[in-house]
C-alpha positions in Angstrom: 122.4 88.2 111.0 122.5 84.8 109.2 122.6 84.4 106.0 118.8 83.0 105.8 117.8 86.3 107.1 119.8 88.6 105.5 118.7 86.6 102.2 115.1 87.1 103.1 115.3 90.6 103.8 117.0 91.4 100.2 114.5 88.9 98.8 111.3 90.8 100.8 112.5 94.4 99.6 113.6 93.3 95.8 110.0 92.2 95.4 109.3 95.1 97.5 110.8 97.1 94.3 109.2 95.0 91.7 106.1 95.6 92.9 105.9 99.1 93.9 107.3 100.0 90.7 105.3 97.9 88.6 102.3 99.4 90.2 103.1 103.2 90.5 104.8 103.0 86.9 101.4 101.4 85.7 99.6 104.2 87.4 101.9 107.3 86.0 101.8 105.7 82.7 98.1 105.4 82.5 97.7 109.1 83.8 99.7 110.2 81.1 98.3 108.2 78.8 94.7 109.6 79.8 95.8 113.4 79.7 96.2 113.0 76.3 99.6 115.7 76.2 101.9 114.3 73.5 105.0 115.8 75.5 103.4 114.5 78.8 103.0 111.1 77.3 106.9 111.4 76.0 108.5 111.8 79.1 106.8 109.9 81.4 107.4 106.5 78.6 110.6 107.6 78.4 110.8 107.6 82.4 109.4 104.4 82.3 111.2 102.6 80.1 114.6 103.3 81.9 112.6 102.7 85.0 112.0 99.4 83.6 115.0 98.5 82.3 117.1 100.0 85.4 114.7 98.5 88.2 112.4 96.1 87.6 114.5 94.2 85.1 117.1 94.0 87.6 114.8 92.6 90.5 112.7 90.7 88.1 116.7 88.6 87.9 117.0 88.7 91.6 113.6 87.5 92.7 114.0 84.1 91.4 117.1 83.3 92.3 117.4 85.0 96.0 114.0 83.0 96.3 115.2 79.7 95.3 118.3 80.6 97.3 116.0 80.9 100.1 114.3 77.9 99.6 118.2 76.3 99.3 119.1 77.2 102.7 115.4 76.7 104.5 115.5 72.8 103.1 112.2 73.1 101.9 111.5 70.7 98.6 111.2 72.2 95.9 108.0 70.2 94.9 106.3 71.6 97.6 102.7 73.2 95.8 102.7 76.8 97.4 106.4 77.4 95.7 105.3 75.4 92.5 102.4 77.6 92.2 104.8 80.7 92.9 107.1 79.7 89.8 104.5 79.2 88.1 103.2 82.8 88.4 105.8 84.5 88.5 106.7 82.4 85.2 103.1 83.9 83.9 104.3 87.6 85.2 107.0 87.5 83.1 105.6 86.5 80.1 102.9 89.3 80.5 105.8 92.0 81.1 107.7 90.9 78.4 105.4 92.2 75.5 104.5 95.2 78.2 108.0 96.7 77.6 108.1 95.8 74.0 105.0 97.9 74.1 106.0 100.8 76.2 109.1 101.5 74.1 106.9 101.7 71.0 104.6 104.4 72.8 107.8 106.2 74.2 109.2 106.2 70.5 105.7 107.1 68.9 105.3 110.3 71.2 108.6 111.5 70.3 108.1 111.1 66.7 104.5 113.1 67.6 106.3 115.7 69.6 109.1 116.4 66.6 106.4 116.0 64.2 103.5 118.5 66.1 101.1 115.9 65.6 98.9 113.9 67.7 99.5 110.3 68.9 98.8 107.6 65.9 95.9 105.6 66.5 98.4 102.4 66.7 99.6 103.6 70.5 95.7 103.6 71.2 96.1 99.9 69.8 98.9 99.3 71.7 97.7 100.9 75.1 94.7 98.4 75.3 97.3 95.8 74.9 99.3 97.5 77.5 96.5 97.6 80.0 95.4 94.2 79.7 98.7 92.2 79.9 99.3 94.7 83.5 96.1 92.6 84.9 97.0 89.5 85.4 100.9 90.1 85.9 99.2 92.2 88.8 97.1 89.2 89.9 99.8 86.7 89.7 101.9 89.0 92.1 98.8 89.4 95.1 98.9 85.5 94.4 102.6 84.8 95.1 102.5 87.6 97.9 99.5 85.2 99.7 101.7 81.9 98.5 105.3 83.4 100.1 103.0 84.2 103.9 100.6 81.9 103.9 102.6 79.2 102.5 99.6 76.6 101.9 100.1 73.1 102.3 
């Protein structure tokens, strides 16, 4: 296998990972969230957050630089729009997952404090859910985006 390839393939199931984890943590998260269960809600941010920190960061490091490694050993210019717009995103991603974390270690620490405590979530995780919720959209969007740019690549 040449090195393109064998690039590709680790790039294709990194962002494989990002994704799939992005999306299923977001779902898991947002099931807990909805059931209301303090100790639910407690280990399933907790889950997450190591999730997060064990997984996607690592990927989230990977992505860019297997894909500009890719782009290295293809020749392609680097000016070319498709990938422009794919930095671009991705760039966008980041800075929506960013406060997401930030976000999901406050909920993890607030539902531990509720569980120790016997009391129900404080209407800041509500607060910071919303947040939560909206900063997963377009991070989602900007990924279906790059995953159309990096097949289709567009002239």
């Amino acid at each position: 296998m040449s090195a393109y390839l064998l690039l590709k393939t680790l790039h294709i199931l990194s962002s494989t990972i990002l994704f799939g984890l992005g999306a299923g943590s977001a779902y898991y998260a947002l099931r807990a969230w909805r059931g209301g269960k303090v100790q639910v809600i407690a280990v399933t941010f907790r889950h997450l957050v190591f999730a997060d920190w064990a997984f996607t960061a690592t990927t989230a490091v990977f992505q860019p630089l297997s894909g500009l490694g890719l782009v290295h050993l293809a020749g392609w210019p680097i000016q070319q729009a498709w990938l422009m717009w794919s930095l671009g995103l991705y760039v966008l991603a980041g800075l929506c997952w960013l406060p997401v974390v930030w976000l999901q270690i406050r909920v993890h620490k607030m539902a531990e404090q509720a569980l120790c405590d016997g009391t129900p979530m404080p209407l800041k995780a509500s607060l910071y859910m919303r947040w939560w919720f909206a900063l997963g959209w377009p991070a989602f969007l900007a990924f279906m985006v790059i995953f159309y740019l990096m097949v289709a690549k567009p002239a």
